[in-house]
Structures are given as structure tokens and as C-alpha cells.
C-alpha positions in Angstrom: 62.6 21.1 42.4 61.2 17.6 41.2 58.0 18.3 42.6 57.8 20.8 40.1 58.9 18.8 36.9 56.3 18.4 34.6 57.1 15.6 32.2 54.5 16.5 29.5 55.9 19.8 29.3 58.8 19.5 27.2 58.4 16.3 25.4 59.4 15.9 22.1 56.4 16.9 19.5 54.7 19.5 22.2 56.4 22.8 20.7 55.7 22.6 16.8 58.1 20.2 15.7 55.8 18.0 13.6 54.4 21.1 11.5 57.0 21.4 9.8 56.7 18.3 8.4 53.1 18.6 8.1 53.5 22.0 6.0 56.2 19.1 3.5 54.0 16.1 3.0 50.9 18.6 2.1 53.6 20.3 -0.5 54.6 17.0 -1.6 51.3 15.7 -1.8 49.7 18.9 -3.9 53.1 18.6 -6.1 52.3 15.1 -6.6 48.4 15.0 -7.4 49.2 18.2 -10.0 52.3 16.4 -11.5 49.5 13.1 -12.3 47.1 15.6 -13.6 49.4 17.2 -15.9 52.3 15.3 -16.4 54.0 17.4 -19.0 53.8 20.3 -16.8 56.9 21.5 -15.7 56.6 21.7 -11.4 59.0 24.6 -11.1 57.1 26.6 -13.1 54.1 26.0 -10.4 56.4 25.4 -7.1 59.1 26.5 -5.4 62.7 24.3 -6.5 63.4 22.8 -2.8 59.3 21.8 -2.7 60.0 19.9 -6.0 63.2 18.2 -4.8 61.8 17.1 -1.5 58.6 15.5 -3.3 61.1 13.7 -5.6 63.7 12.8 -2.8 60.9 11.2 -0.6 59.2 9.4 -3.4 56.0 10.8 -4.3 56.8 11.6 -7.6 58.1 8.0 -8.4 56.0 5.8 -10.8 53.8 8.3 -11.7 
């Protein structure tokens, strides 16, 4: 049995965890460069609530 165990196969980050938090910060980021270029835009007219919300919860929306 442990000459079978293959410690790089289920490690943390090796099955797609990290995209999801890619797939944020590139919302957050998009959100954030659009909100600077037009700042009297409203975002949820453009983006999804929950994308708006997470780009103002983790900052990126904050002295702007």
C-alpha cells in the first residue's frame, strides 16, 4: 500500500481549486478597471450583483 502512495497526487491546488479564484480576481479586476473608466456608471447594470460585492468586499473598488 505505501509503495503505491503518490504524494503529488492529491495535494492541495492539483484538482482546480485555485480557478476559482482566478475566474474572481479577473471579475474583480475587469469590475475595477471599468468602474475607474466610468465612474458614474452603475456596475450592476454591467455585472452580475455577487461579482460587484466581491470586488467591493476585497478592496478593489476602494479609493477609486
Amino acid at each position: 500500500m505505501l509503495e503505491d502512495f503518490d504524494p503529488t497526487r492529491d495535494y492541495y491546488g492539483k484538482h482546480g481549486e485555485f480557478d476559482i479564484n482566478d475566474e474572481c480576481r479577473r471579475a474583480s479586476e475587469d469590475i475595477q478597471g471599468f468602474h475607474y473608466n466610468y465612474p458614474d456608471a452603475e456596475l450592476t447594470d454591467h455585472y452580475y450583483w455577487d461579482d460587484v460585492q466581491d470586488a467591493e468586499t476585497d478592496g478593489y473598488l476602494d479609493d477609486i
